[in-house]
Backbone as numpy.savetxt, mean C-alpha at the origin, in Angstrom:
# Nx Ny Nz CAx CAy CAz Cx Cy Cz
58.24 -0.52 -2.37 57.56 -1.54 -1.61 56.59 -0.91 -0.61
56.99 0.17 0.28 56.19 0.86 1.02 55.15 1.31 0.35
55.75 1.92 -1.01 54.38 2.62 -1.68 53.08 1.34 -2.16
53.59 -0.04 -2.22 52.66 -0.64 -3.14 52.08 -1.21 -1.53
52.28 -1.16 -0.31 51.96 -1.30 0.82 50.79 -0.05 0.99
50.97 1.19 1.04 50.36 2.01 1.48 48.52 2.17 0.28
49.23 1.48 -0.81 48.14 1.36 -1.96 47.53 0.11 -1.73
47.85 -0.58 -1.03 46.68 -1.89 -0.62 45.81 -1.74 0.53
46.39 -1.08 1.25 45.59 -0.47 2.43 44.49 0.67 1.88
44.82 1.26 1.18 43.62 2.75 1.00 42.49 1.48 0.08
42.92 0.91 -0.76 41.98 0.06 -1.54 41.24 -0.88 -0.88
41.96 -1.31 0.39 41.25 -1.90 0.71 40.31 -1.13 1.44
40.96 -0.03 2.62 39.99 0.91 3.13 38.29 1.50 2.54
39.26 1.77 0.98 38.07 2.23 -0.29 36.99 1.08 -0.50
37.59 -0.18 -0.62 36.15 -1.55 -0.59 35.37 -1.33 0.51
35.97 -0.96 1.79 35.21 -1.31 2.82 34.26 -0.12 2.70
34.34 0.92 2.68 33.58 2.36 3.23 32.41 1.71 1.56
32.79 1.85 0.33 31.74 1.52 -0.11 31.20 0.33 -0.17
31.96 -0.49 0.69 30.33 -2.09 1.06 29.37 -1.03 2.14
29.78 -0.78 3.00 29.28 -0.83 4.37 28.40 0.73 4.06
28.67 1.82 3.10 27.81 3.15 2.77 27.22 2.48 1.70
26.88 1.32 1.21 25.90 1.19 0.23 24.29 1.32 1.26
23.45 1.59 0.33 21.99 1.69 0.96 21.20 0.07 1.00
20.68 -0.47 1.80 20.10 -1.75 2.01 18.83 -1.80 1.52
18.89 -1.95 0.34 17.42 -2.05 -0.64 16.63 -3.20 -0.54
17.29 -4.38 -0.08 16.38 -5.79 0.29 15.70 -5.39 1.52
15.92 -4.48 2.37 14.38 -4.56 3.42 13.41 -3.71 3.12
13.75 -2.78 1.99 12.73 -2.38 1.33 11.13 -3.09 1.54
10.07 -2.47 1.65 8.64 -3.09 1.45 7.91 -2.79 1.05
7.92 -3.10 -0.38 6.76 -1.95 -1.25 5.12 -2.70 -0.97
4.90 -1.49 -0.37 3.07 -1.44 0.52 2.23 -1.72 -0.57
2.88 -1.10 -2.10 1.81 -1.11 -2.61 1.54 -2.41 -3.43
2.63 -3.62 -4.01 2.11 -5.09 -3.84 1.29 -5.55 -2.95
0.76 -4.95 -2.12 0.40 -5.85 -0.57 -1.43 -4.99 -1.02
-1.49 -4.14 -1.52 -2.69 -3.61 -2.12 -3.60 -4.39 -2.96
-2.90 -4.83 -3.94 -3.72 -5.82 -4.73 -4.19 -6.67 -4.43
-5.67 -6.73 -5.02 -6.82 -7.42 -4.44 -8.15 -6.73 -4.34
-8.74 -7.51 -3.68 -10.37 -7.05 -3.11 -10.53 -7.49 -1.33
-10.67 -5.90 -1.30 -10.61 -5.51 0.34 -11.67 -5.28 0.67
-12.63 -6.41 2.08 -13.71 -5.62 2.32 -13.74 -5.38 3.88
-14.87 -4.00 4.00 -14.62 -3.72 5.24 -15.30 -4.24 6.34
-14.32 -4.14 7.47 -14.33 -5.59 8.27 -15.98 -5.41 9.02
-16.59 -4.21 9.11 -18.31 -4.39 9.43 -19.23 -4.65 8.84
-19.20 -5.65 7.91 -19.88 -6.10 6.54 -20.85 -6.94 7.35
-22.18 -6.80 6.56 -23.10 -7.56 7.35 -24.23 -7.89 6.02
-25.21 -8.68 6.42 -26.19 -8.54 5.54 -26.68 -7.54 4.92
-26.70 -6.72 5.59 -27.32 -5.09 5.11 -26.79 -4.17 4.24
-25.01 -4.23 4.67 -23.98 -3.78 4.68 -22.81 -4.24 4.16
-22.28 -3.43 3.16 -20.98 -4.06 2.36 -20.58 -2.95 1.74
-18.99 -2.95 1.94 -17.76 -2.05 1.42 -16.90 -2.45 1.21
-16.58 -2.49 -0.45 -15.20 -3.01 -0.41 -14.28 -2.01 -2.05
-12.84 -2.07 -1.27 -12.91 -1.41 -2.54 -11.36 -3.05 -3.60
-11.22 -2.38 -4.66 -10.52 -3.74 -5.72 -9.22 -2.81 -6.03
-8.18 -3.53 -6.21 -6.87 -2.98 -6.22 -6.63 -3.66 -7.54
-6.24 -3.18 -8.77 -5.95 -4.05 -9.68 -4.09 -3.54 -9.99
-3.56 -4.42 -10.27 -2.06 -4.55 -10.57 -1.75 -3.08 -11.56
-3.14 -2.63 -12.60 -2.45 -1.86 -13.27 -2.51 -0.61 -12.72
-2.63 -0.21 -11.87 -3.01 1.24 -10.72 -4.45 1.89 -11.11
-5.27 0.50 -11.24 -7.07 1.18 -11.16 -7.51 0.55 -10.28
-8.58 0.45 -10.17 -9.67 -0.41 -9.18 -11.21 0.41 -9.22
-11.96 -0.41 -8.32 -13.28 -0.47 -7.92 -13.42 -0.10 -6.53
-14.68 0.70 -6.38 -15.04 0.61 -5.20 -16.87 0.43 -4.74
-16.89 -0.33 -4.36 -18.60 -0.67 -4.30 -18.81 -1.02 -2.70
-20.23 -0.41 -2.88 -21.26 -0.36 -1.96 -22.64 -0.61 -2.13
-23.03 -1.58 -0.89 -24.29 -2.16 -0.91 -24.53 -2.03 0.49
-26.23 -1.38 0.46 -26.77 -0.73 2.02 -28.48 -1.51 1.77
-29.01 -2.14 2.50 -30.55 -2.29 2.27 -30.72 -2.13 3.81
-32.35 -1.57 3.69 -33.06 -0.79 4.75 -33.99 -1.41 4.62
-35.82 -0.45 5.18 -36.45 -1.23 5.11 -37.48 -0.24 4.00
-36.71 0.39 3.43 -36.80 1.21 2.25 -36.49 0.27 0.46
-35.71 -0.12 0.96 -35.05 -0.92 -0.32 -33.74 -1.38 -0.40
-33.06 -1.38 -1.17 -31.21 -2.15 -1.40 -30.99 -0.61 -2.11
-29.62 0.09 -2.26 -28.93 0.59 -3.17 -27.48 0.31 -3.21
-27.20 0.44 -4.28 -25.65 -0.34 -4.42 -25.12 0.71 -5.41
-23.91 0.73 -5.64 -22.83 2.04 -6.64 -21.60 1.04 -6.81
-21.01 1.55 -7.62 -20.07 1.33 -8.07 -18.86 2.35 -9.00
-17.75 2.85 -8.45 -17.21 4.15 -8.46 -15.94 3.31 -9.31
-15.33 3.85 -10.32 -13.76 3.01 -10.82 -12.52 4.44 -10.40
-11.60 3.81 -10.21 -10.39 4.87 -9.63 -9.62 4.38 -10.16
-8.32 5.63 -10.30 -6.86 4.91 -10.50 -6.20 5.38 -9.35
-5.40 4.95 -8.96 -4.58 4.88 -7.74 -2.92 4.95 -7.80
-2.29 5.70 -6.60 -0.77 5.65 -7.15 -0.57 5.56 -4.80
0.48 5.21 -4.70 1.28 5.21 -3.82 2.59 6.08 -3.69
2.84 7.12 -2.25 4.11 6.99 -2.12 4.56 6.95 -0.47
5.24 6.33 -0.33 5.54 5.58 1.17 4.21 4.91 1.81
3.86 5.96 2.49 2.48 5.14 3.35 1.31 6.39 2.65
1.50 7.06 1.82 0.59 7.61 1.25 -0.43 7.13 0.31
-1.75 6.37 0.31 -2.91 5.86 -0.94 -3.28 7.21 -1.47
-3.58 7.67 -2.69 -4.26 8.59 -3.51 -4.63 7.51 -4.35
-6.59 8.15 -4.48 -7.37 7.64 -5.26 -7.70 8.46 -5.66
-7.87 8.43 -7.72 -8.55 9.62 -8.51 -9.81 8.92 -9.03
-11.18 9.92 -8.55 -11.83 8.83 -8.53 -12.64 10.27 -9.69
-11.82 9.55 -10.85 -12.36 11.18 -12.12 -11.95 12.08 -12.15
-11.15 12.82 -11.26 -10.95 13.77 -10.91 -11.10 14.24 -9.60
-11.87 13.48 -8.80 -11.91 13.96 -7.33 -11.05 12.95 -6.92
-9.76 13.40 -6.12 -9.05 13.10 -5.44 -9.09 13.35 -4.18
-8.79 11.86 -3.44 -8.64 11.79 -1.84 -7.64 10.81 -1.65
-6.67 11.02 -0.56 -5.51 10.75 -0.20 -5.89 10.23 1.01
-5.14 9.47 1.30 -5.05 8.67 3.13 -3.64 8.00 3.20
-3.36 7.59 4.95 -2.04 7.09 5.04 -2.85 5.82 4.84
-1.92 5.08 4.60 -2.30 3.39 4.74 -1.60 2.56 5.17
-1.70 1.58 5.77 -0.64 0.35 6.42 -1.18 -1.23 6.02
-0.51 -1.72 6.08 -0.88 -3.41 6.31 -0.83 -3.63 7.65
-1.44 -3.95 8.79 -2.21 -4.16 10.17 -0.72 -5.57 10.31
-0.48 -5.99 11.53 0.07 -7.44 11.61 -0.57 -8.04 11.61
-1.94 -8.33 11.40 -2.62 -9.44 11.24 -3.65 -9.02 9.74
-2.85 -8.60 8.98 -2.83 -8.40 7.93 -4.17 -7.49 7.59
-4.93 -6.74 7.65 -5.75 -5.52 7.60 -5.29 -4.56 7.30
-5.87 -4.22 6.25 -5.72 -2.91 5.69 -6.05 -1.18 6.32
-5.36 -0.69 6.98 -5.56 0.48 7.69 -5.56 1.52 7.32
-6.85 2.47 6.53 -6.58 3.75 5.77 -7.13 5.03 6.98
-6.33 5.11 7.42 -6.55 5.82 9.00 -7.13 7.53 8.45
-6.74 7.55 7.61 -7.62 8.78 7.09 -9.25 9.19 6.32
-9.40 7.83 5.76 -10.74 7.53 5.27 -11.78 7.13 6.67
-11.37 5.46 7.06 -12.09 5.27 8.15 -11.52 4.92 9.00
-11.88 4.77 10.90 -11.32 3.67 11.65 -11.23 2.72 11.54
-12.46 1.76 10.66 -12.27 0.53 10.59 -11.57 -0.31 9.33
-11.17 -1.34 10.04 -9.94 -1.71 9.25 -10.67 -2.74 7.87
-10.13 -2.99 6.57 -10.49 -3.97 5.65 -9.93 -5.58 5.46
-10.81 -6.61 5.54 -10.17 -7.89 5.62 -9.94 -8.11 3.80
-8.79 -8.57 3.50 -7.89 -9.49 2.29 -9.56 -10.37 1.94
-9.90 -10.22 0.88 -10.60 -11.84 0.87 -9.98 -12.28 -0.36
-9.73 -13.65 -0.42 -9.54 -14.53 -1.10 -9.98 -14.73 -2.64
C-alpha cells in the first residue's frame, strides 16, 4: 500500500515537472508572416519611391523610381529572401545583404541596417 502510495506521488511529481518544463511555442512570432506584402518607404514623394514586395514563396521585388529635372529612372531588382530571428537576408543574384528587421508598434517595417527610415504596409 505504501509502495502504490509512493508511486502516485513520483507520477504525479513526473506530470508536473513535464507540464511546467515544456517550452511555450504559442507566443512564438514568426516576423517573417508579418513580411509579406508590398512595403513602401515612408519618404515617398512625387519624385521619389522605394518599395520593396515580399512574396509568400521567399522571393520578391524591389523597385525604384527618382525624377529630377534631368528625367525619371526607375529599376527593378528580383531577390529571394530567408529569415532567422530578427535577421532579413536578401540574395539579390548572388549579392547578398543582411539587416536586423522588426515590425515598429505602429506597424512599420524597421531594417535598421539598410536604412533609418522606416516602410509603410500598403494595402
Amino acid at each position: 500500500m505504501k509502495n502504490l502510495k509512493v508511486l502516485k506521488v513520483a507520477f504525479i511529481l513526473f506530470v508536473a515537472i513535464a507540464v511546467f518544463s515544456c517550452k511555450d511555442d504559442d507566443n512564438v512570432i514568426n516576423l517573417s508572416d508579418d513580411l509579406i506584402g508590398e512595403w513602401q518607404r515612408s519618404d515617398f514623394n512625387d519624385d521619389f519611391e522605394f518599395k520593396f514586395v515580399f512574396y509568400t514563396n521567399n522571393t520578391g521585388i524591389e523597385t525604384s523610381f527618382v525624377r529630377d529635372a534631368t528625367g525619371e529612372i526607375s529599376s527593378l531588382s528580383s531577390f529571394n529572401w530567408t529569415t532567422e530571428d530578427n535577421i532579413l537576408t536578401l540574395d539579390f543574384d548572388g549579392e547578398i545583404e543582411t539587416t536586423n528587421f522588426s515590425i515598429s508598434a505602429n506597424g512599420q517595417l524597421l531594417l535598421s541596417d539598410f536604412t533609418d527610415l522606416p516602410f509603410d504596409k500598403l494595402d
